[in-house]
C-alpha positions as a LaTeX table, in Angstrom:
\begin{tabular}{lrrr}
\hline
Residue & $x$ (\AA) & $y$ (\AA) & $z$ (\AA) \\
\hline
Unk1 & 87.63 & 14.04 & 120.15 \\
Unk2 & 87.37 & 10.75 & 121.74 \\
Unk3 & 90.71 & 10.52 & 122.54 \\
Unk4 & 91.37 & 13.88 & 123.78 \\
Unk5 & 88.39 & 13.28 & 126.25 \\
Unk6 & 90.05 & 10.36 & 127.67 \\
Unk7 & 92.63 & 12.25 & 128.28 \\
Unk8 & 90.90 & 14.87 & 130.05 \\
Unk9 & 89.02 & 11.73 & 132.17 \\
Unk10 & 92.48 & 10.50 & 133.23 \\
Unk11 & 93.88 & 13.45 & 134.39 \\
Unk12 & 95.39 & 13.59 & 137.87 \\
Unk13 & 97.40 & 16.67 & 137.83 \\
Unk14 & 95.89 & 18.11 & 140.93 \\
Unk15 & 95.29 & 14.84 & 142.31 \\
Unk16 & 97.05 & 15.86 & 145.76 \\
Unk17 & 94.72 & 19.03 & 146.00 \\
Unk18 & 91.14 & 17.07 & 145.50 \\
Unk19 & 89.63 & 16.13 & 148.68 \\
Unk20 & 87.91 & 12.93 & 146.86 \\
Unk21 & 90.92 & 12.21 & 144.57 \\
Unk22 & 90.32 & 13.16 & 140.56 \\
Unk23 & 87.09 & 12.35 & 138.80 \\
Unk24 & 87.23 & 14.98 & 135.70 \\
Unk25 & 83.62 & 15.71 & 134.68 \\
Unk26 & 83.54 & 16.72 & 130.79 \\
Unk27 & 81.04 & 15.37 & 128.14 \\
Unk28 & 81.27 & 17.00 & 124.25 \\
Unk29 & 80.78 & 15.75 & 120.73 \\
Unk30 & 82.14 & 17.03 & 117.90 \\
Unk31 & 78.91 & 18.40 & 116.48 \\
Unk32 & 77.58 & 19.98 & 120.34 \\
Unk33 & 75.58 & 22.93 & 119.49 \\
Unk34 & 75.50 & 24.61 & 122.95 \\
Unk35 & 78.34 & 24.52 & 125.13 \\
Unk36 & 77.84 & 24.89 & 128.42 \\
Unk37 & 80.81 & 26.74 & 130.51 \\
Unk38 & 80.43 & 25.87 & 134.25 \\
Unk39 & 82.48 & 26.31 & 137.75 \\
Unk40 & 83.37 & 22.59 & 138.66 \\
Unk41 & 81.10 & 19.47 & 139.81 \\
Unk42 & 79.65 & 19.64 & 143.36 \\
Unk43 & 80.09 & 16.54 & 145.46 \\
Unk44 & 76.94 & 14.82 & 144.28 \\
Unk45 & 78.04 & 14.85 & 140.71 \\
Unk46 & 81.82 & 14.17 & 141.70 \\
Unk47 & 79.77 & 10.36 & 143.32 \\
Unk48 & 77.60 & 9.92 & 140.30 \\
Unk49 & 80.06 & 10.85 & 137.65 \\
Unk50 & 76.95 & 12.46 & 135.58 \\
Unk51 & 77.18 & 16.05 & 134.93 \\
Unk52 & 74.86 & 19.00 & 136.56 \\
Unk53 & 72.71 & 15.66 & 137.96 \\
Unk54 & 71.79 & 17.33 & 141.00 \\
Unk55 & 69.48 & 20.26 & 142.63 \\
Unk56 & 71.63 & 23.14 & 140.53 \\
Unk57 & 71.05 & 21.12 & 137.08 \\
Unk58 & 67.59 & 20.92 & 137.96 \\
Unk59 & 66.87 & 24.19 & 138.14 \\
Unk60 & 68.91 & 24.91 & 134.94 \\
Unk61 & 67.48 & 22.59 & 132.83 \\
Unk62 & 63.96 & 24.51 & 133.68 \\
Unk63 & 66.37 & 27.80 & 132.63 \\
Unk64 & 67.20 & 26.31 & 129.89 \\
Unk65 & 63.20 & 24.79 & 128.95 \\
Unk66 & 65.31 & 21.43 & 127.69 \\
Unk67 & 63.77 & 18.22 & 129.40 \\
Unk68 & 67.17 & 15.68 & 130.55 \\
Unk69 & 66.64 & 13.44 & 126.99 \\
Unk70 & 67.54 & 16.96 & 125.39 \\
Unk71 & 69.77 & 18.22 & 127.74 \\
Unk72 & 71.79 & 15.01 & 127.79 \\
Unk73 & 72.26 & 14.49 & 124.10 \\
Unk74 & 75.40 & 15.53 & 123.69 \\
Unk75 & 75.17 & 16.55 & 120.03 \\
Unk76 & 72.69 & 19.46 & 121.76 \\
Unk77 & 74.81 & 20.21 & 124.78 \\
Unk78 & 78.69 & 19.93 & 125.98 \\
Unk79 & 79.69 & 20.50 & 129.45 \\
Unk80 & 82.82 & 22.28 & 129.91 \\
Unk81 & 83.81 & 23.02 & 133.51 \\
Unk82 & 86.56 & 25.52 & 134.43 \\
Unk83 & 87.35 & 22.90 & 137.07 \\
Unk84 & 86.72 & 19.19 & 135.82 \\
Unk85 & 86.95 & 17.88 & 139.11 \\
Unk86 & 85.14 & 18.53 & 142.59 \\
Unk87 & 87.11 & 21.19 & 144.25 \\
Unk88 & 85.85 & 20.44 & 147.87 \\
Unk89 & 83.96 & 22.75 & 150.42 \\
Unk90 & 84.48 & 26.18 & 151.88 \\
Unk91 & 82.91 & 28.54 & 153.90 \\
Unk92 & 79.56 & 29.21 & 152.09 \\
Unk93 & 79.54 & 26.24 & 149.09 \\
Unk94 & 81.87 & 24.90 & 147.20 \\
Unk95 & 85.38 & 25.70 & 146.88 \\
Unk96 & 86.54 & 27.68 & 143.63 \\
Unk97 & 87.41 & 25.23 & 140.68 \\
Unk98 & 91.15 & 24.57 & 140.53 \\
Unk99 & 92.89 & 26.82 & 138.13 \\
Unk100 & 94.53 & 24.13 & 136.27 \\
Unk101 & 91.96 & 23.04 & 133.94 \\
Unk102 & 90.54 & 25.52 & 131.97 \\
Unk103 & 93.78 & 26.96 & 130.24 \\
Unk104 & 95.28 & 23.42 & 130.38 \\
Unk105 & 92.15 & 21.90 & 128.26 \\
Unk106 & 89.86 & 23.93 & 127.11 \\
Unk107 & 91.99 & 25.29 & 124.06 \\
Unk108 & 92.36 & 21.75 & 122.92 \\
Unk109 & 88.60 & 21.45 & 122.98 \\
Unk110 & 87.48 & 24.16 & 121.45 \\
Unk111 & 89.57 & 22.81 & 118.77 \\
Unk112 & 86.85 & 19.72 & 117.94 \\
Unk113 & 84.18 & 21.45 & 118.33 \\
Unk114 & 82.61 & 22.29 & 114.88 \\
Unk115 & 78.76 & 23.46 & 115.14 \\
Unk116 & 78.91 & 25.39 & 118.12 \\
Unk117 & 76.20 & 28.51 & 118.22 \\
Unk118 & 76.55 & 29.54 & 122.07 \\
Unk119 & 78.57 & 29.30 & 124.34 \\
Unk120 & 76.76 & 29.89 & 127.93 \\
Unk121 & 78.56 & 30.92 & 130.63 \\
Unk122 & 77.64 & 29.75 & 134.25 \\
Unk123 & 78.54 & 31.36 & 137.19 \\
Unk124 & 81.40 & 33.74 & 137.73 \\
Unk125 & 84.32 & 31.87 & 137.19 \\
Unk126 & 83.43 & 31.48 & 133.37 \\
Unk127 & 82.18 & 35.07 & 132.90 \\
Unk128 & 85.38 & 36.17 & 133.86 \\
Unk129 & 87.23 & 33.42 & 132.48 \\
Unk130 & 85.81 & 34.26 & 129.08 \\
Unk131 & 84.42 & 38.14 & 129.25 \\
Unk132 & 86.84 & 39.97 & 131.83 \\
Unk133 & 86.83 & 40.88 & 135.21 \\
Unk134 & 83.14 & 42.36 & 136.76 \\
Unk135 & 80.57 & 42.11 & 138.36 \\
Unk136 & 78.20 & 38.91 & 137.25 \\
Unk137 & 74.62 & 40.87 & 137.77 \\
Unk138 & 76.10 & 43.36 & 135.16 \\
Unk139 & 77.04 & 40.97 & 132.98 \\
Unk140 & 74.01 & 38.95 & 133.09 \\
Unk141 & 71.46 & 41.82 & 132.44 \\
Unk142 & 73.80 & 42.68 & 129.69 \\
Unk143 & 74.38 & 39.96 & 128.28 \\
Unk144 & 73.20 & 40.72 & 124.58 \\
Unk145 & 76.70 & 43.02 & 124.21 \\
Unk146 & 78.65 & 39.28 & 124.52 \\
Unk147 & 75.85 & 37.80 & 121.84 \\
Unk148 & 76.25 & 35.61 & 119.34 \\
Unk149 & 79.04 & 34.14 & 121.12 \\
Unk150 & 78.43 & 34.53 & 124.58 \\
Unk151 & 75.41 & 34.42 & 127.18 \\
Unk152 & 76.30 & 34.60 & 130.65 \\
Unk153 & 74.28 & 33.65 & 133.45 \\
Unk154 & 74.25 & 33.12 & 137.49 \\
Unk155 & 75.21 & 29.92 & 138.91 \\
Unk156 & 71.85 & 27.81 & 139.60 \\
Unk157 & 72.91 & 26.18 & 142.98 \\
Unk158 & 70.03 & 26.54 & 145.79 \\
Unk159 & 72.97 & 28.46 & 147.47 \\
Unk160 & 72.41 & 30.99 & 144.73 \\
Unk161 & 68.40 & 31.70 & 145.73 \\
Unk162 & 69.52 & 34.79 & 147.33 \\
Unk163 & 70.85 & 36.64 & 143.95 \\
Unk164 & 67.66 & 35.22 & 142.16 \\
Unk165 & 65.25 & 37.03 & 144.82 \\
Unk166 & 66.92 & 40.46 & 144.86 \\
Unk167 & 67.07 & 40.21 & 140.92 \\
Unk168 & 63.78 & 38.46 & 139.63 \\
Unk169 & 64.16 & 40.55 & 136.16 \\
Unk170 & 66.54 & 37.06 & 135.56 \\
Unk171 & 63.64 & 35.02 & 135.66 \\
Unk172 & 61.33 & 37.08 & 134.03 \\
Unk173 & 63.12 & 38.82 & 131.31 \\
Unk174 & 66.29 & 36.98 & 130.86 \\
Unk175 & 65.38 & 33.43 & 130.64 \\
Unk176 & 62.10 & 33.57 & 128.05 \\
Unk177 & 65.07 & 34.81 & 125.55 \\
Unk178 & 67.49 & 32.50 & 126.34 \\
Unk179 & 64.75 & 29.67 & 125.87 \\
Unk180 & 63.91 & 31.10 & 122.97 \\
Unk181 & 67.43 & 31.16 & 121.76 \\
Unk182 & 67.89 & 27.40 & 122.55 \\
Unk183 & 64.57 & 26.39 & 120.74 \\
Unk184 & 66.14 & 28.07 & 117.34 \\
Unk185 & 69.33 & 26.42 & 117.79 \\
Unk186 & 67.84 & 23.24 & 119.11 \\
Unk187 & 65.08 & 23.32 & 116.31 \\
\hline
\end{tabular}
């Protein structure tokens, strides 16, 4: 595992599409119990080189109910991007994650990883990475049909505080499960 994520750190095979050059976020262990599927790092992240250390991992550590000692550990947690590496701006956020890395590397991941009991899916890009074209909302209030594997939620960039005001059964009905769910694995 430790050599395959070097590998994945010294990637440059979109180097000439990255507006701040290649700095492939990933962090696993072999024994990770929760896997966390992402879109790609935002700009802070790409300048700290620490994973979901900004607003959006804020607010979904509080999704998840896992202080940072917990949600750092990564026998608890991997972070698996679809894009490892920023992806730059567009109109409204972020641009999509490149489409290189996720059937380039994730394959060979999943391939280490041993105790994995969920695998959550944030944003769009993984949900339909993973589960198939649709529409996120759909997926996310349904998300026990993709259980045990699967559990897909929104993306929790401040951008995002639109979705979570026209759909505040997330918040109250969604996460107190998936909390729950993490405290059994976690336990």
């Amino acid at each position: 595992m430790k050599e395959l994520l070097a590998e994945i750190r010294n990637c440059r095979l979109c180097e000439q599409h990255l507006p701040l050059g290649p700095n492939p976020i990933i962090e696993a262990a072999e024994n990770s119990k929760i896997i966390l599927i992402s879109q790609a790092p935002g700009k802070v992240v790409h300048e700290s080189g620490i994973a979901w250390k900004d607003q959006s991992g804020k607010k979904l550590r509080e999704w998840l109910g896992v202080d940072e000692d917990t949600f750092y550990n990564k026998n608890n947690f991997a972070i698996l991007p679809m894009g490892f590496c920023y992806p730059g701006k567009a109109k409204t956020g972020d641009a999509p994650p490149r489409k290189e890395c996720a059937p380039l590397w994730h394959e060979p991941v999943w391939k280490h990883l041993e105790e994995v009991k969920l695998k959550i899916l944030i944003g769009a890009y993984a949900a339909n990475y993973y589960l198939g074209p649709g529409k996120l909302t759909e997926k996310v209030r349904d998300f026990e049909q993709f259980q045990p594997e699967f559990w897909p939620v929104p993306h929790p960039s401040p951008v995002n505080r639109f979705w979570r005001a026209k759909n505040p059964w997330f918040e109250q009905e969604i996460i107190p499960k998936l909390q729950l769910k993490i405290q059994e694995i976690l336990c």
